[in-house]
N, C-alpha and C positions, 0 to 999 in steps of 0.2 A: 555474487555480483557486487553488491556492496562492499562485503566484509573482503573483498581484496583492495577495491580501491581507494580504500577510506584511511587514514591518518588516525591517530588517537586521538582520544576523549582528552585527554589529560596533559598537560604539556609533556614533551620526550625528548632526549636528545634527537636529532637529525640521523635521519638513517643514511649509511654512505649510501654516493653516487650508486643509481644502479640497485639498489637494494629495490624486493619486490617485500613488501610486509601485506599481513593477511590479518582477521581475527579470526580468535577461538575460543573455548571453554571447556576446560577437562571434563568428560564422563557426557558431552551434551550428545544425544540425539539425534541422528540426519536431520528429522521430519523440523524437529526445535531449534535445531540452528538453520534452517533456510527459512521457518517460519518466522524467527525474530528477524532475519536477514532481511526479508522482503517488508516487515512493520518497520523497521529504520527507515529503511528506504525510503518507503512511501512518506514517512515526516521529512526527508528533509527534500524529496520530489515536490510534494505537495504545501509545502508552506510559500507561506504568502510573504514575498518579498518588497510588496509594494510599498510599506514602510522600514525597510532598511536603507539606510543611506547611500548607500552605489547605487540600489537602483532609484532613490530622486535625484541623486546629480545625475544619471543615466539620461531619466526623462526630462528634466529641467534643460541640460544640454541641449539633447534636440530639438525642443519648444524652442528655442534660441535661435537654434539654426535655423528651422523653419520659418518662423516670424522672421530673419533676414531674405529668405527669399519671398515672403510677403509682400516687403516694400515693393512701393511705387518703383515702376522704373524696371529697367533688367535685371536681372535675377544676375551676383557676383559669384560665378558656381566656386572660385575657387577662395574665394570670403568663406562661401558654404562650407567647403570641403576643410580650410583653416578652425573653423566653428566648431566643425564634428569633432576632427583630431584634438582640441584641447579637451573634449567631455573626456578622452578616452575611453572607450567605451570596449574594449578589448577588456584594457586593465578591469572595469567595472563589472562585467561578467565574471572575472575571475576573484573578485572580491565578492561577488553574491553566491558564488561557486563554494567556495570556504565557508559561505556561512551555510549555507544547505549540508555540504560535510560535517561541519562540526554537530549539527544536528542528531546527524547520522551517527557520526562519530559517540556523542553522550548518547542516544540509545541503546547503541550497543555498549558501552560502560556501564548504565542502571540494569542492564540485563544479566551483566557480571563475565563481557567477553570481555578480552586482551590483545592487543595486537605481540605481534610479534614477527620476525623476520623471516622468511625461506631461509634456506643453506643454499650453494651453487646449485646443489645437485637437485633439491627439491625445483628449483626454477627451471632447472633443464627439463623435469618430468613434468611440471605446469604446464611449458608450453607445448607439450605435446598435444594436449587438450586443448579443443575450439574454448574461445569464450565464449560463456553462455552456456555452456553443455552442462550436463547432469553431470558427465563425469567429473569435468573439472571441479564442479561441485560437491562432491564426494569426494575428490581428491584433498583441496581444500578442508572439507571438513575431517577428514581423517590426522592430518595433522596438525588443527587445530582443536580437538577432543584428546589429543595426549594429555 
């Protein structure tokens, strides 16, 4: 789950358009690499965002917006709706997003995985697999334990 959709730990060149990259660890384990895969996870799931900076401009923005339709008087829905659009709030999830990855991402680094790329062919056999399935999970992990 993670270890496909996660970016590296470590700065990397950009993978081309298209490229599907996964982690791995030679000689690892089924059972060890879904159980580190799932403790990543859950860090960068479960951290608390509420002092990172996207999400106070997040909150700050809409305290804003709200408090404008506060005022005395009618409510300017498209003042409102001007308000929102400058918090960006789109963009600010995808900034609190990156930083829960990168999380994820240094976990599995201290752990001692590696990203690295599919080939054509392995992506073609990927998406034969549901996401989320054991198999894909083992498929996954099989080419990532080379």
């Amino acid at each position: 789950m993670a270890l496909l959709l996660l970016g590296a730990a470590a700065p990397a060149p950009a993978a081309p358009r298209g490229a599907v990259e996964s982690w791995g660890k030679p000689g690892v384990g089924f059972d060890q690499y879904r159980a580190d895969s799932i403790a990543c996870a859950k860090q960068g799931y479960f951290r608390d965002v509420s002092q990172d900076e996207p999400a106070k401009r997040f909150i700050r923005g809409f305290e804003t917006a709200d408090n404008g339709l506060n005022m005395p008087g009618a409510p300017d829905i498209d003042a409102w709706i001007d308000s929102v659009q400058r918090v960006k709030p789109d963009r600010q999830k995808r900034l609190l997003h990156g930083i829960q990855v990168a999380d994820v991402e240094q976990c599995l680094g201290r752990k001692g995985y590696r990203k690295f790329a599919l080939t054509r062919d392995e992506i073609e056999q990927l998406a034969r697999y549901p996401r989320g399935s054991e198999a894909r999970h083992r498929y996954l992990h099989t080419l990532g334990a080379r």
